[in-house]
C-alpha positions, 0 to 999 in steps of 0.5 A: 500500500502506498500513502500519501500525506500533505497537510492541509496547511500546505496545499496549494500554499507554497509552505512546506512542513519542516522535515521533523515535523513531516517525519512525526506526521508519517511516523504516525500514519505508520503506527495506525497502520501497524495498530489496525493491520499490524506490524508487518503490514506498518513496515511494508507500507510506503508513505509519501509526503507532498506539501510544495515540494522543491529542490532545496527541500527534496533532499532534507524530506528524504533523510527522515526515516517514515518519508520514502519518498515525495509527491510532487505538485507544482514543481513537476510542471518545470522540467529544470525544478523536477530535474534538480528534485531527482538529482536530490533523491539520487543524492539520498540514496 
């Protein structure tokens, strides 16, 4: 299964969680899914968090343990901006 998380707050706004706070909020999407359909299931689950994503924030998203990986809205639509946001996630990996 596969979750996608962007809060409230940050759709179509421009602003973006910091990385602990977007890591609390997905650590705990994980610990609901484990209490409901246990641990395995908590593991195997793949969360993503989206909430203006941008280069300069992609990198810094993905070193938080519960984020495996990015929805991206707005900056997809600039070739360039969606390049440098891969180019993040090859670094972090």
């Amino acid at each position: 299964m596969v979750l996608a998380y962007e809060p409230i707050w940050a759709i179509g706004t421009g602003k973006v969680a910091h990385p602990e706070e977007a890591e609390k909020a997905q650590e705990f999407c994980r610990k609901v899914v484990g209490e409901l359909w246990g641990d395995e299931a908590a593991g195997e689950l793949v969360i993503q968090y989206g909430g203006s994503v941008k280069p300069g924030n992609a990198a810094e998203l993905l070193k938080e343990p519960d984020i495996d990986g990015l929805l991206v809205g707005g900056a997809s639509l600039s070739p360039e901006s969606f390049h440098h946001i891969i180019q993040a996630i090859v670094g972090v990996s």
